[in-house]
C-alpha atoms as an extended CHARMM CRD file, in Angstrom:
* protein
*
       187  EXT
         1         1  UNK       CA              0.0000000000        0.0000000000        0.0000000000  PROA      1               0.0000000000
         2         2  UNK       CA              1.4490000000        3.2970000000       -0.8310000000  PROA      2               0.0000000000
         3         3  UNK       CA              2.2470000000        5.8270000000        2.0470000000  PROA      3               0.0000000000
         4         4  UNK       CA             -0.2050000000        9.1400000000        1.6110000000  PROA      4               0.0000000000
         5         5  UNK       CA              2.2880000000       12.1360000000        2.2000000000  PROA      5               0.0000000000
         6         6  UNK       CA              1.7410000000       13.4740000000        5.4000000000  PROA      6               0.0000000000
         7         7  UNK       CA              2.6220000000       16.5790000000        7.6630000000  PROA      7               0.0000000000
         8         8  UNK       CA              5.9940000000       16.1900000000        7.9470000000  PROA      8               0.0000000000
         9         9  UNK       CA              6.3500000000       14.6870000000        4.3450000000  PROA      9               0.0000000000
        10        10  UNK       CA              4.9510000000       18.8330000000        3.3790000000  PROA      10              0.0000000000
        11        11  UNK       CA              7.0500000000       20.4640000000        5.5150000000  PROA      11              0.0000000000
        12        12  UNK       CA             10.1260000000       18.6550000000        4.7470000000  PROA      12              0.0000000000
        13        13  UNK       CA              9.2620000000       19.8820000000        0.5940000000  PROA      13              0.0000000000
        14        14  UNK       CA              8.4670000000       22.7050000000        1.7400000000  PROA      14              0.0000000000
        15        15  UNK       CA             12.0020000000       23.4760000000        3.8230000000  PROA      15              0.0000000000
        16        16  UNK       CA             13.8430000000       21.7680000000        0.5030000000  PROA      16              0.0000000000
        17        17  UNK       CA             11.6210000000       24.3470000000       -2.1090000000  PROA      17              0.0000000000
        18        18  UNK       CA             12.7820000000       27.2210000000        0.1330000000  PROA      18              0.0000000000
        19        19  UNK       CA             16.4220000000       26.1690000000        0.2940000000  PROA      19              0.0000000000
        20        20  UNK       CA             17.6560000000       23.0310000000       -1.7070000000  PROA      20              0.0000000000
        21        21  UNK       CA             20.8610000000       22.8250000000        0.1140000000  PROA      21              0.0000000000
        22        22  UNK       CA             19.2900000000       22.5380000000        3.5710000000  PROA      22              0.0000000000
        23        23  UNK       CA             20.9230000000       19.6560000000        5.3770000000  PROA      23              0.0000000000
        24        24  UNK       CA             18.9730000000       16.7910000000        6.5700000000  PROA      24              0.0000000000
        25        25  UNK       CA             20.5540000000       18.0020000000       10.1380000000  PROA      25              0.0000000000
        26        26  UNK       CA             19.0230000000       21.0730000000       10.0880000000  PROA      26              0.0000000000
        27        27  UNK       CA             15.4660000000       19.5530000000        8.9890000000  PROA      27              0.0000000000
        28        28  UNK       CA             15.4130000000       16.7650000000       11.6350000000  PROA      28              0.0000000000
        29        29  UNK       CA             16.3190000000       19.7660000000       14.0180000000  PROA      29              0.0000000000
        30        30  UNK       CA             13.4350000000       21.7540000000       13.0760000000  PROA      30              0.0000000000
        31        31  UNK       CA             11.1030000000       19.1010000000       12.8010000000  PROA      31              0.0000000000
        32        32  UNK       CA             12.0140000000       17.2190000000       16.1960000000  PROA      32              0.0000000000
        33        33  UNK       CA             12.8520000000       14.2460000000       14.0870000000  PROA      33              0.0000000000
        34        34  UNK       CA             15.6580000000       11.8810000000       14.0030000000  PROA      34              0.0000000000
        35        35  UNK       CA             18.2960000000       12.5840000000       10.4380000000  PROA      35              0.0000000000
        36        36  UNK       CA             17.5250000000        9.0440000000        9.8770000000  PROA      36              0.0000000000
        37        37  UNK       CA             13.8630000000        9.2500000000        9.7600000000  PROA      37              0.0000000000
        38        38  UNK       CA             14.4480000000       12.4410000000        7.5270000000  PROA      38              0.0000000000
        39        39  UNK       CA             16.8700000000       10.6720000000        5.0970000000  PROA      39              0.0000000000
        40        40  UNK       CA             13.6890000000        7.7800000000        4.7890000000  PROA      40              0.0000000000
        41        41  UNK       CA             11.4940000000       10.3770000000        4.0710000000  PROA      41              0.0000000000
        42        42  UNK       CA             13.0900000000       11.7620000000        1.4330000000  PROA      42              0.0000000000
        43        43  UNK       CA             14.1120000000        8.1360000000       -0.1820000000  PROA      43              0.0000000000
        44        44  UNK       CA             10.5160000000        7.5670000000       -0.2220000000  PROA      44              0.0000000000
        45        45  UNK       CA              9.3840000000       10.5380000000       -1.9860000000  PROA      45              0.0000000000
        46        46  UNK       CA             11.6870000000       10.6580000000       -3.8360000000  PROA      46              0.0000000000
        47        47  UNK       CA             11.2980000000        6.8170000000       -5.2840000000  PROA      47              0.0000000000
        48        48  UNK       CA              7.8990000000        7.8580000000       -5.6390000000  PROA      48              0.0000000000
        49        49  UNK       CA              8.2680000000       10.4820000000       -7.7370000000  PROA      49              0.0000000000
        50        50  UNK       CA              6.9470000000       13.1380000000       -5.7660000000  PROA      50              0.0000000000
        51        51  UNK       CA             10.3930000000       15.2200000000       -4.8540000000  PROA      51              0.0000000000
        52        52  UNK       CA             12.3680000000       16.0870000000       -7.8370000000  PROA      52              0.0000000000
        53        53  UNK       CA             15.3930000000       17.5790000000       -7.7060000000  PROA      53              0.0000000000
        54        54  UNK       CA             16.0520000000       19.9100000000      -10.4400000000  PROA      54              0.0000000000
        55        55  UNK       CA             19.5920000000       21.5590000000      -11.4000000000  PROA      55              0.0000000000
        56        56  UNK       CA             18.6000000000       24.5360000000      -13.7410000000  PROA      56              0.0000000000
        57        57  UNK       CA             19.2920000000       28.1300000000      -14.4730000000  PROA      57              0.0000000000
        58        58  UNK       CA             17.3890000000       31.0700000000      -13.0380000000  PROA      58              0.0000000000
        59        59  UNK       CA             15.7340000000       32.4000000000      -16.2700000000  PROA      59              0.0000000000
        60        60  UNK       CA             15.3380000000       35.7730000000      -14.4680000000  PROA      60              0.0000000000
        61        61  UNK       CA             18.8500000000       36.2270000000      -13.3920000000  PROA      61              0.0000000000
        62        62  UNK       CA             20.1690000000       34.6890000000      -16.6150000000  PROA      62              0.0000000000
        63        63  UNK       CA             17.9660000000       36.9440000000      -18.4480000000  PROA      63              0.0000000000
        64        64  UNK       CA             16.8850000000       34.1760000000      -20.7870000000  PROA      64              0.0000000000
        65        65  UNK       CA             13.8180000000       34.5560000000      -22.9760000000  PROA      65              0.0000000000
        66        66  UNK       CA             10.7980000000       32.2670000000      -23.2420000000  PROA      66              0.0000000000
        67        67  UNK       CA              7.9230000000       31.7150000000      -25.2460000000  PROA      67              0.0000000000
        68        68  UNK       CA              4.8880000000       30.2220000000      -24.7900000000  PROA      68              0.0000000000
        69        69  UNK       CA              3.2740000000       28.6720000000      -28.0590000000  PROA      69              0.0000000000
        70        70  UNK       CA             -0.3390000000       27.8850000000      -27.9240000000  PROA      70              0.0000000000
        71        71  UNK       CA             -0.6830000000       24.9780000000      -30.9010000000  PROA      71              0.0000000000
        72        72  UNK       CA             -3.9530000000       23.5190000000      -32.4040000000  PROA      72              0.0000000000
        73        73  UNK       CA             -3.2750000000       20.5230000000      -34.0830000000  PROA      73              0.0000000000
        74        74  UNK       CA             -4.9420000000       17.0090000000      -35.3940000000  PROA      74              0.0000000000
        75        75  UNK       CA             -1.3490000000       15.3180000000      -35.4460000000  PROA      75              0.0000000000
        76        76  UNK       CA              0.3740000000       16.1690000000      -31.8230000000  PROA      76              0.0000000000
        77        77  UNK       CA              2.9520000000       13.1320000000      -32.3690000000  PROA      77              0.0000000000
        78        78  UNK       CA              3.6790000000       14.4570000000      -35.5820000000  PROA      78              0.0000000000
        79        79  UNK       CA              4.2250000000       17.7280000000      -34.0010000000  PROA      79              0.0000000000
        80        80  UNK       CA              6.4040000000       16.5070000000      -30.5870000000  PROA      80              0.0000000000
        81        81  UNK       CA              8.3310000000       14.7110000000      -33.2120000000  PROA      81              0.0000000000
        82        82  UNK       CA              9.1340000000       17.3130000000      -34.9440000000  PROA      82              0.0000000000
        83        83  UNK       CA             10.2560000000       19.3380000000      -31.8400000000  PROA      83              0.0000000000
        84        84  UNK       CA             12.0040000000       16.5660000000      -29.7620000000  PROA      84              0.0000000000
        85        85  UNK       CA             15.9340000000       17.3550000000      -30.9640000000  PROA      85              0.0000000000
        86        86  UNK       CA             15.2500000000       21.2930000000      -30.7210000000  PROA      86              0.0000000000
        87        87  UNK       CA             17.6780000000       22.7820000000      -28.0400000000  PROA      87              0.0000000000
        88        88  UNK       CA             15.5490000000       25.6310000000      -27.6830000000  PROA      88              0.0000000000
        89        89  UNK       CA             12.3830000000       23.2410000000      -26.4330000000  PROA      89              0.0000000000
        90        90  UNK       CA             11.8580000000       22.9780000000      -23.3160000000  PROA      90              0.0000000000
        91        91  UNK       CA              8.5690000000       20.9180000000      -22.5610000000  PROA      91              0.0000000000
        92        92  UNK       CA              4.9380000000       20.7770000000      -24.0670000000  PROA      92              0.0000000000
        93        93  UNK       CA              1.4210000000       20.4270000000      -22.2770000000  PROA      93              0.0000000000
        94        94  UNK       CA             -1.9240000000       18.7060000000      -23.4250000000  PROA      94              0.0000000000
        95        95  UNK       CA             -4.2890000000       21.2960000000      -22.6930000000  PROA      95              0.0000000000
        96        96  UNK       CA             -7.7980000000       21.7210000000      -22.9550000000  PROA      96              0.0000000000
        97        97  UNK       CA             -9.8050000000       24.9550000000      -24.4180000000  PROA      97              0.0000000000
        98        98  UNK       CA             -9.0630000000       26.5010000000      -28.3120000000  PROA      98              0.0000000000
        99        99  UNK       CA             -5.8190000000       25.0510000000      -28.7570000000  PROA      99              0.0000000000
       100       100  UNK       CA             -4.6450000000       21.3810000000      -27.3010000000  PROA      100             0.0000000000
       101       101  UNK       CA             -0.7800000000       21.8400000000      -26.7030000000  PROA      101             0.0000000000
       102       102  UNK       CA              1.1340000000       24.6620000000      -25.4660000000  PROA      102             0.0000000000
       103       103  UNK       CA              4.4090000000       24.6430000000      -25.9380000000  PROA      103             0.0000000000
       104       104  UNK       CA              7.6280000000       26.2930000000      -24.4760000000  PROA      104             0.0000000000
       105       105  UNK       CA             10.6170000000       27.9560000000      -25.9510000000  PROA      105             0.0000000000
       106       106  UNK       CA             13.7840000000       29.3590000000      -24.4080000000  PROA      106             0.0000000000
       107       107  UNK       CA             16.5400000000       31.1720000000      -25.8790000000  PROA      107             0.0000000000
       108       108  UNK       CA             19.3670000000       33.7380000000      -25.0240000000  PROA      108             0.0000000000
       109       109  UNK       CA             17.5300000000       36.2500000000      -27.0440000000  PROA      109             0.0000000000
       110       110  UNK       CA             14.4620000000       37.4510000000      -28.3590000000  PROA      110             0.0000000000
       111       111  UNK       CA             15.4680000000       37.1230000000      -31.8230000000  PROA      111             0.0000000000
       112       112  UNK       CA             16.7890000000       33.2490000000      -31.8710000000  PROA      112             0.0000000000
       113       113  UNK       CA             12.7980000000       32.2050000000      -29.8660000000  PROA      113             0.0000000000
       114       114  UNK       CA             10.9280000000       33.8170000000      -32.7270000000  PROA      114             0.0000000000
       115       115  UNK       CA             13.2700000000       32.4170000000      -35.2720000000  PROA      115             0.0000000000
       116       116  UNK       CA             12.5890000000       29.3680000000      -34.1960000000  PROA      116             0.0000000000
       117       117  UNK       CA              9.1460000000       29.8950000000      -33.7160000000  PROA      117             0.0000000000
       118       118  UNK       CA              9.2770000000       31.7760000000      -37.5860000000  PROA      118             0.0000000000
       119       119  UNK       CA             11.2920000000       28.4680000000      -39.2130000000  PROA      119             0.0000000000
       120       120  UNK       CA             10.0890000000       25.7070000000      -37.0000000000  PROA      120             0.0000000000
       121       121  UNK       CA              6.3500000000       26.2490000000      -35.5360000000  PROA      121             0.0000000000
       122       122  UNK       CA              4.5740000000       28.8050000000      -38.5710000000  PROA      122             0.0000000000
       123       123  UNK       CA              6.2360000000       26.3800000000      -41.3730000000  PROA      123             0.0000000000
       124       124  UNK       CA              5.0550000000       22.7810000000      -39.8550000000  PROA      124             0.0000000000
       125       125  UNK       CA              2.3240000000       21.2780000000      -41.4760000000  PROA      125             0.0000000000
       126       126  UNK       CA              0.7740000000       19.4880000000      -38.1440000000  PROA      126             0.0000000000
       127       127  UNK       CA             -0.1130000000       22.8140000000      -37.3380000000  PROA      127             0.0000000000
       128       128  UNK       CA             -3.2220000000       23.8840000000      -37.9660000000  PROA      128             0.0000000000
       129       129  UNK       CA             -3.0950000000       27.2960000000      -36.0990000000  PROA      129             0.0000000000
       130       130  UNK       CA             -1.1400000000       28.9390000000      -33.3320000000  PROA      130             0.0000000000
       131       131  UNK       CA             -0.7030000000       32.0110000000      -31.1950000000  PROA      131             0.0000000000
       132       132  UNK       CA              2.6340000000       33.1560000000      -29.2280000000  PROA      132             0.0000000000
       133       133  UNK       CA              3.2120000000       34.9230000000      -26.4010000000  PROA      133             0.0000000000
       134       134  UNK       CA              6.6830000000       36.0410000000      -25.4020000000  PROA      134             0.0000000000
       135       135  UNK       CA              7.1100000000       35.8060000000      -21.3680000000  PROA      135             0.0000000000
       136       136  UNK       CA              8.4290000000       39.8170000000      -20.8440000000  PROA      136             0.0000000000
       137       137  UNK       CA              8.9820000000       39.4370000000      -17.0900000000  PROA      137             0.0000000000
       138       138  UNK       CA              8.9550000000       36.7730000000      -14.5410000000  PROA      138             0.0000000000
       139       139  UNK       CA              7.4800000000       37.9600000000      -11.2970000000  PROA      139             0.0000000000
       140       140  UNK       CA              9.5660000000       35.1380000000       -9.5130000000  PROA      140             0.0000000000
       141       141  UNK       CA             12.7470000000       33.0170000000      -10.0500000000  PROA      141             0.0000000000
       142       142  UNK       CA             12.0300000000       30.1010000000      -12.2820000000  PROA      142             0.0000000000
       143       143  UNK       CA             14.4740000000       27.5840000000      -13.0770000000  PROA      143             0.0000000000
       144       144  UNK       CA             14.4200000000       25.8670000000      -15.8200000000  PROA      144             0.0000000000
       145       145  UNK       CA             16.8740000000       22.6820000000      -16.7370000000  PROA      145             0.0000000000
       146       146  UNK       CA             20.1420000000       24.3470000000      -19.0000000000  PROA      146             0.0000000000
       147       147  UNK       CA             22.0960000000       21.3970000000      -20.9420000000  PROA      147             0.0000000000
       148       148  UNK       CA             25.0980000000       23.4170000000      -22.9840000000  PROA      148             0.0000000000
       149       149  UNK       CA             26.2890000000       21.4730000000      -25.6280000000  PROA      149             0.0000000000
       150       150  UNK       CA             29.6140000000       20.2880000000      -25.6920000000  PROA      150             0.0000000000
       151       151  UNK       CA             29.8220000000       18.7980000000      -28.4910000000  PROA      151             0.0000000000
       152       152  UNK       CA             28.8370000000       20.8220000000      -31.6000000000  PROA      152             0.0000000000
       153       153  UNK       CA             27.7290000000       19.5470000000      -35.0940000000  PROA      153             0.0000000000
       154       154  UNK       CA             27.6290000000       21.5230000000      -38.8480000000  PROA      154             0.0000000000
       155       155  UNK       CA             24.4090000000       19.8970000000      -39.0950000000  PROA      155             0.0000000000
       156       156  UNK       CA             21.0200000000       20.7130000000      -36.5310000000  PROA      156             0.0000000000
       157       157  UNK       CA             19.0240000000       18.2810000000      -34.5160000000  PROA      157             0.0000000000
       158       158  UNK       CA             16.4110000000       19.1540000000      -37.2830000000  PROA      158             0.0000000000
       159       159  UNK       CA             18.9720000000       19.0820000000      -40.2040000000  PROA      159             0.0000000000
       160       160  UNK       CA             18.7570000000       22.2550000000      -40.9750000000  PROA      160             0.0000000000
       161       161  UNK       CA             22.0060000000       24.0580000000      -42.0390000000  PROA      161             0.0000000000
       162       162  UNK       CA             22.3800000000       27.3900000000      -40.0710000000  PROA      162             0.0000000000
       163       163  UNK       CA             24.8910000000       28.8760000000      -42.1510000000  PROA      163             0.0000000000
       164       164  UNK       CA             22.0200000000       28.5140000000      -44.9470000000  PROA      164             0.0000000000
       165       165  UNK       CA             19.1810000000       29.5690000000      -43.0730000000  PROA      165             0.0000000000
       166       166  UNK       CA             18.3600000000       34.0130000000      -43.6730000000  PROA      166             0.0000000000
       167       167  UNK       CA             17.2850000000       33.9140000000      -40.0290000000  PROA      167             0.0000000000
       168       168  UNK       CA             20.7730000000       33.3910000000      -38.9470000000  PROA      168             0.0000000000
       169       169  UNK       CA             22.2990000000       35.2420000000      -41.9400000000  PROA      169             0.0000000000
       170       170  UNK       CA             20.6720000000       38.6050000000      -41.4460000000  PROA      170             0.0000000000
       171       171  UNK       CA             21.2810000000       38.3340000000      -37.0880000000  PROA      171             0.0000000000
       172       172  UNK       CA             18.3430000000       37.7500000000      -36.2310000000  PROA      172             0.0000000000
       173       173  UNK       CA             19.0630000000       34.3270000000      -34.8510000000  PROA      173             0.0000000000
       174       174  UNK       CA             22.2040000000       32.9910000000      -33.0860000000  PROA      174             0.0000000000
       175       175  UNK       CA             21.8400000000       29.9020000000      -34.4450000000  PROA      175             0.0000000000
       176       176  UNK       CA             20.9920000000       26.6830000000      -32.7730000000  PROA      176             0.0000000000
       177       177  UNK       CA             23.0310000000       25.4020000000      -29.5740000000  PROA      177             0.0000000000
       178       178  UNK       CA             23.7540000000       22.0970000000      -30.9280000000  PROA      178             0.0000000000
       179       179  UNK       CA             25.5230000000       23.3610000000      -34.2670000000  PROA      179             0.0000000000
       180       180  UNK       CA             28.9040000000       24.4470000000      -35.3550000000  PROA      180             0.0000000000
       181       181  UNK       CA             27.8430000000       28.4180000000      -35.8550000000  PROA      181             0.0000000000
       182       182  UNK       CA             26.1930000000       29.0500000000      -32.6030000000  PROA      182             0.0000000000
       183       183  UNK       CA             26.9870000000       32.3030000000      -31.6220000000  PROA      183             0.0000000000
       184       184  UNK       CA             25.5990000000       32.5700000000      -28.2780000000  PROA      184             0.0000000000
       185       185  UNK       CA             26.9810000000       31.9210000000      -24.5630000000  PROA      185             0.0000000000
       186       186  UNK       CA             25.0010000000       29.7060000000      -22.4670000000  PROA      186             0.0000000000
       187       187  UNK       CA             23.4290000000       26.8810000000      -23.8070000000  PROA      187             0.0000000000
């Protein structure tokens, strides 16, 4: 039978959403409870899928940009296909209302999001319409998973060429992470 979470299951994610490098010391001091018992906790959860640990980038701080991409389509594998290799995806949700995905973009500048929103979202043919909304300001920190690329290719995850692409000829992309003639920083 699974454990429900309890009480001190809440307050111990609650302490580790606060401050992720709280010791288990300091939580079984605040919660009266052994380190042990704290240590199980956390196991458990954890096992369960309930605490995550995430190692990400502030996309306030950073100053990253995202996008939010509100997709109607008849053909969402098509479509999450089509998106999987892109290093500027970040994650897409089922949703329910006009459109039935929305999707999320992030990017070290405006410019390189709506390029890929310009090349990769208006031009797919498992869309049948969109809308995008670029996220100006977050009122909070939000981290979000970075993976920079080490190792760089000519060709894109989507086998596009960026060196032949007008987006990235005229600046107003800085070309994709995972290629050869990225010209950005971070990812």
């Amino acid at each position: 039978m699974t454990r429900e979470i309890d009480a001190t299951d809440k307050k111990i994610m609650l302490m580790l959403s606060e401050n992720s490098q709280i010791s288990q010391a300091e939580i079984s001091e605040r919660l009266k409870i052994s380190q042990p018992a704290v240590s199980a906790r956390i196991r458990k959860l954890e096992e369960r899928g309930i605490l995550a640990r995430l190692v990400g980038t502030d996309v306030k701080k950073a100053q990253l940009f995202l996008a939010k991409v509100d997709i109607t389509t008849n053909h969402v594998e098509n479509f999450l296909k089509s998106v999987e290799g892109c290093p500027l995806y970040m994650n897409c949700f089922l949703t329910s209302g006009r459109h039935n995905l929305t999707c999320f973009l992030m990017g070290e500048d405006m410019k390189s999001v709506m390029s890929c929103v310009d090349s990769r979202f208006r031009q797919n043919p498992s869309i049948n319409s969109m809308e995008c909304d670029l996220v100006m300001n977050p009122t909070k920190s939000l981290i979000v998973p970075v993976r920079p690329r080490m190792e760089k290719k000519k060709e894109t995850p989507c086998g596009k060429d960026c060196s032949a692409c007008t987006f990235y000829t005229s600046d107003r992309c800085l070309g994709c992470p995972a290629s050869t003639h990225y010209k950005g920083k971070l990812l």
